[in-house]
N, CA, C and O atoms as CSV, one atom per row, in Angstrom:
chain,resi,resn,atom,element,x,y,z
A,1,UNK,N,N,107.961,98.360,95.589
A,1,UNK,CA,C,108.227,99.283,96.670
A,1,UNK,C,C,106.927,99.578,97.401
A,1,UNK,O,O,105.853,99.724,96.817
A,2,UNK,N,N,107.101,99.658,98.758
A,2,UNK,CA,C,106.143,99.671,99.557
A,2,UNK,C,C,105.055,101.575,99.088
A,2,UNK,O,O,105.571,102.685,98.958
A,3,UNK,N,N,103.730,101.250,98.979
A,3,UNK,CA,C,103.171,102.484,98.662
A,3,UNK,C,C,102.670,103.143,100.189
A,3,UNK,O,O,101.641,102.558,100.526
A,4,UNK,N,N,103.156,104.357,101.386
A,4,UNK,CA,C,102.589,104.294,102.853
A,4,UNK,C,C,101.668,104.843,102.608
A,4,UNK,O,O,101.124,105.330,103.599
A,5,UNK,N,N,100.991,105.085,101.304
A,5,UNK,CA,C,99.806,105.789,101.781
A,5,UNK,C,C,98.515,104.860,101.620
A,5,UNK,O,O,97.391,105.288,101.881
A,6,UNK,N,N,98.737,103.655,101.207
A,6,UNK,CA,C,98.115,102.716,100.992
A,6,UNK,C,C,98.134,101.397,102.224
A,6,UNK,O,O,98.967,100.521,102.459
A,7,UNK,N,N,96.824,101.733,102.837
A,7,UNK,CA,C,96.955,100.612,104.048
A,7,UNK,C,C,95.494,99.685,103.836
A,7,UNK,O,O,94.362,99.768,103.359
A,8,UNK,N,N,96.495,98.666,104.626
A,8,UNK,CA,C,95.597,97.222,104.685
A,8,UNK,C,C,96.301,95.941,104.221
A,8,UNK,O,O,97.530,95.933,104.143
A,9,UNK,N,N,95.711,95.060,103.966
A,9,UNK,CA,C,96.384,93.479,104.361
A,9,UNK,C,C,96.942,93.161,103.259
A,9,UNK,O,O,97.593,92.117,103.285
A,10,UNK,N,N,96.885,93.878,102.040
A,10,UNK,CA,C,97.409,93.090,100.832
A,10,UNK,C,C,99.383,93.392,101.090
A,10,UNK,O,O,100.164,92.609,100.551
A,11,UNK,N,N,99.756,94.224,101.689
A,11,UNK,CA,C,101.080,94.949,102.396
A,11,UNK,C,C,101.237,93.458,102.900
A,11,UNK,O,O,102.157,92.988,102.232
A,12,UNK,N,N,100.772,92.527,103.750
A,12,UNK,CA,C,101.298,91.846,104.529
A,12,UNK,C,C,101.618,90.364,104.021
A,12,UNK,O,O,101.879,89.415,104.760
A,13,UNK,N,N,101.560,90.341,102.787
A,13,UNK,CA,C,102.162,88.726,102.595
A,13,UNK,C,C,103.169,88.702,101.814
A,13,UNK,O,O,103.389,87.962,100.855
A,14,UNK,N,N,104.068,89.930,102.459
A,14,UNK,CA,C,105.270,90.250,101.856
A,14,UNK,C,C,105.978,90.659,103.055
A,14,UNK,O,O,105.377,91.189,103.989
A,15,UNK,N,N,107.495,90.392,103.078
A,15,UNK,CA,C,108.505,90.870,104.344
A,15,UNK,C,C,109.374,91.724,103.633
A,15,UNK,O,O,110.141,91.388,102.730
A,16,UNK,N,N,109.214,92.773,104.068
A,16,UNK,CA,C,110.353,93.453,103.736
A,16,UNK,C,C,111.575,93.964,104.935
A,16,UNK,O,O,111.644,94.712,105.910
A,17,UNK,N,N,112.164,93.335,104.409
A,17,UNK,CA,C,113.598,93.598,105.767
A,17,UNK,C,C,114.440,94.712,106.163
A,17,UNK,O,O,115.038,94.815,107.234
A,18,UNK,N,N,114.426,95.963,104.700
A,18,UNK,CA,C,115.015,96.728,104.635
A,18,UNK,C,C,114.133,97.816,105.153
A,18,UNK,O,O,114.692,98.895,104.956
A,19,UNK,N,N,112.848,97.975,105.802
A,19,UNK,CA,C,112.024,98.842,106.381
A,19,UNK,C,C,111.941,98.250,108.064
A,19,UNK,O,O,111.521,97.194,108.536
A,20,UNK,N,N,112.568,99.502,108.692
A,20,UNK,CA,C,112.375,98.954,110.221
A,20,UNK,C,C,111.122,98.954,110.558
A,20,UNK,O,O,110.810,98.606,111.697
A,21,UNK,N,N,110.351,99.269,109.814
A,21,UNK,CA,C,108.899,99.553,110.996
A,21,UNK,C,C,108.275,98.206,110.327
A,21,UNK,O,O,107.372,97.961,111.128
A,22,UNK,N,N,108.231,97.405,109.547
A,22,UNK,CA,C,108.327,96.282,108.752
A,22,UNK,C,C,109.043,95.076,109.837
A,22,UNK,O,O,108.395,94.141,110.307
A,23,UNK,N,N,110.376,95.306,110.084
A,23,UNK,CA,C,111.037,94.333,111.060
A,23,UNK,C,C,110.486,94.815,112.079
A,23,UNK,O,O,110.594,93.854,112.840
A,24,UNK,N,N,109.879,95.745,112.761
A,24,UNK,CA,C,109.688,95.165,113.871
A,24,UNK,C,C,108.066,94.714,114.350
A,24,UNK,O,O,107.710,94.305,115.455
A,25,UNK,N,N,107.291,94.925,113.203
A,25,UNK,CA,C,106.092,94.140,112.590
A,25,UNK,C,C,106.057,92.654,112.938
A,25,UNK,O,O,105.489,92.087,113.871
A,26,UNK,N,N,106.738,92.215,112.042
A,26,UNK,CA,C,107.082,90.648,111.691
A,26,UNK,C,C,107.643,90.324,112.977
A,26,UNK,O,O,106.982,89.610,113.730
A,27,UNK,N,N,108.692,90.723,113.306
A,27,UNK,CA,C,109.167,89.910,114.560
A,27,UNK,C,C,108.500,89.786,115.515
A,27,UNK,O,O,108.421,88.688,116.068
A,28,UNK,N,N,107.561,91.325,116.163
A,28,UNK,CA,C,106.741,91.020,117.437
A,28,UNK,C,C,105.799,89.814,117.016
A,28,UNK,O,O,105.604,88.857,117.765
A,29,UNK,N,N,105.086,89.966,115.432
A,29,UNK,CA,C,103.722,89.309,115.199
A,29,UNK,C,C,104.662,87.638,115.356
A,29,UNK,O,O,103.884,86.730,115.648
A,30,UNK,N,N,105.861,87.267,115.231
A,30,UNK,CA,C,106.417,85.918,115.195
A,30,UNK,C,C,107.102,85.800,116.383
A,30,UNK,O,O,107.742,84.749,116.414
A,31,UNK,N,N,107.204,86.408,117.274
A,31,UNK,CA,C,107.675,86.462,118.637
A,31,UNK,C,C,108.894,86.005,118.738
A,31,UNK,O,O,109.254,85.184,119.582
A,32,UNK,N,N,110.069,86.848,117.311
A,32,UNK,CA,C,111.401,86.332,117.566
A,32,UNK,C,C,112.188,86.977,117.054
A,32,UNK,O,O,112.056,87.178,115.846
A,33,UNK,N,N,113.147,87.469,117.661
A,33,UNK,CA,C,114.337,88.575,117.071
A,33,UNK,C,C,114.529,88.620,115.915
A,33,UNK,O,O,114.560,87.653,115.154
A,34,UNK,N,N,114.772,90.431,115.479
A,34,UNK,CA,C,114.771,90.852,113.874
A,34,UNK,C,C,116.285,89.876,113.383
A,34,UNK,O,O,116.550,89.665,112.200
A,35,UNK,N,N,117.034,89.438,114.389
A,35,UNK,CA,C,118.318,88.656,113.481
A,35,UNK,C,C,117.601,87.329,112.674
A,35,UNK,O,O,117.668,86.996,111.491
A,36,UNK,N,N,116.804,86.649,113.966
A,36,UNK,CA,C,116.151,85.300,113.525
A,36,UNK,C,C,115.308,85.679,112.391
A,36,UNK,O,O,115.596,84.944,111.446
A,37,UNK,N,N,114.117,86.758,111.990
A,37,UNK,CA,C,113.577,86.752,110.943
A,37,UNK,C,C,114.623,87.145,109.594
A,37,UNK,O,O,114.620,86.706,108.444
A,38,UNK,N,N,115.430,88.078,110.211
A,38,UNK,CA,C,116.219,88.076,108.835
A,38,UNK,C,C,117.263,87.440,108.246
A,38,UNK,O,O,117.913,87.923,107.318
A,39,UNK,N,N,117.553,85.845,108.990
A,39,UNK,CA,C,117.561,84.512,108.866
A,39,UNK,C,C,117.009,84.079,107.866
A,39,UNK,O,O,117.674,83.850,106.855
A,40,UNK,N,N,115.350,83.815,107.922
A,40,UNK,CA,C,114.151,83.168,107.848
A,40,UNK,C,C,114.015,83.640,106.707
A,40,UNK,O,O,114.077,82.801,105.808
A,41,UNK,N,N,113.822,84.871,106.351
A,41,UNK,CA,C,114.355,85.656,105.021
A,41,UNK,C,C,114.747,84.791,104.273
A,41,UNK,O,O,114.205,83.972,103.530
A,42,UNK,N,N,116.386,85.214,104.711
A,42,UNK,CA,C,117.318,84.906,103.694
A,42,UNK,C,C,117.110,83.516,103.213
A,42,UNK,O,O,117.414,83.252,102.050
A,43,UNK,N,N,116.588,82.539,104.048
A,43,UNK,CA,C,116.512,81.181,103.946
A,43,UNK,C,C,115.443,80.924,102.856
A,43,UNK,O,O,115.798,80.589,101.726
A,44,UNK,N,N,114.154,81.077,103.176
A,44,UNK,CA,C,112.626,80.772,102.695
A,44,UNK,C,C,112.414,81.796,101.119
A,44,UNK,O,O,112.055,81.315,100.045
A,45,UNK,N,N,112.751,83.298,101.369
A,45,UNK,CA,C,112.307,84.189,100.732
A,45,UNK,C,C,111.281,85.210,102.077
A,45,UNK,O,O,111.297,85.173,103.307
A,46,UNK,N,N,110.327,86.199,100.884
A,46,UNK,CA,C,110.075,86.921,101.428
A,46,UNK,C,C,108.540,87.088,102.009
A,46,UNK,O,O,108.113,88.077,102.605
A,47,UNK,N,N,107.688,85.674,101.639
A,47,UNK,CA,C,106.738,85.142,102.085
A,47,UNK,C,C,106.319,85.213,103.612
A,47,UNK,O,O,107.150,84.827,104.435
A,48,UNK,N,N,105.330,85.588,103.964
A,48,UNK,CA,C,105.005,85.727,105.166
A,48,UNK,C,C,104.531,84.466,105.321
A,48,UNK,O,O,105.335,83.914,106.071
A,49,UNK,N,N,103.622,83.658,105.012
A,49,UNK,CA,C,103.549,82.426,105.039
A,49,UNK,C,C,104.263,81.407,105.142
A,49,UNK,O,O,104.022,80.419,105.837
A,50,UNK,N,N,105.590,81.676,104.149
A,50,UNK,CA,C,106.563,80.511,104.008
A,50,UNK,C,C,107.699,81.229,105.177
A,50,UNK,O,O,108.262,80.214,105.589
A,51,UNK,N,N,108.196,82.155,105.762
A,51,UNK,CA,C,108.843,82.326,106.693
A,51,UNK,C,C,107.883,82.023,108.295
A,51,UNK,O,O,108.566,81.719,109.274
A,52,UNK,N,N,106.640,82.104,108.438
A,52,UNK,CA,C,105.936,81.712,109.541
A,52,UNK,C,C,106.073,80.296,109.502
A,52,UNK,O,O,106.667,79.699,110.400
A,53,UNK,N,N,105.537,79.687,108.473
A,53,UNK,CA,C,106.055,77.849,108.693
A,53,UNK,C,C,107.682,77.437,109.074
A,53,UNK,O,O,107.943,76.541,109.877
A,54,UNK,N,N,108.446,78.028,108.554
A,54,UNK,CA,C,109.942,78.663,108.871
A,54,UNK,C,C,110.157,78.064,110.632
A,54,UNK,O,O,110.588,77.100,111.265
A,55,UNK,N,N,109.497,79.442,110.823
A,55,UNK,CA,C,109.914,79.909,112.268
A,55,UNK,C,C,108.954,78.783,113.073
A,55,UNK,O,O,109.195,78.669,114.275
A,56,UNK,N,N,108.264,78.241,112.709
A,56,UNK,CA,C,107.338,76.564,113.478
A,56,UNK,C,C,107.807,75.886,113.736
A,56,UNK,O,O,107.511,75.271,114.761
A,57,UNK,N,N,109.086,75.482,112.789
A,57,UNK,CA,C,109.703,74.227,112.889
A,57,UNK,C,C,110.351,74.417,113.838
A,57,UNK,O,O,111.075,73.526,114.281
C-alpha cells in the first residue's frame, strides 16, 4: 500500500490503478487514456517499465 507521506522515485516503478492521482500520473507521463493504461495493466502487470514498452509497440 502506497505510504503519502513518503515521496520520491522508489513510488514509481509501480502502477497502481486503483489511486486516481496515480492514473492520471501514468497516463499524462504515457500520453494515453486511463482506459488504455488500465489495459496495459491488466495485460503486462503493474511494472512501469513493462507497461511503457507495452504502450511502444
Amino acid at each position: 500500500m502506497d505510504d503519502k507521506r513518503k515521496k520520491g522515485g522508489a513510488d514509481r516503478t509501480r502502477i497502481n490503478i486503483n489511486e486516481g492521482y496515480e492514473l492520471d500520473y501514468w497516463s499524462n507521463k504515457f500520453g494515453v487514456s486511463k482506459d488504455k493504461l488500465k489495459a496495459a495493466v491488466d495485460t503486462v502487470g503493474t511494472s512501469a517499465d513493462a507497461v511503457e514498452d507495452y504502450l511502444k509497440k
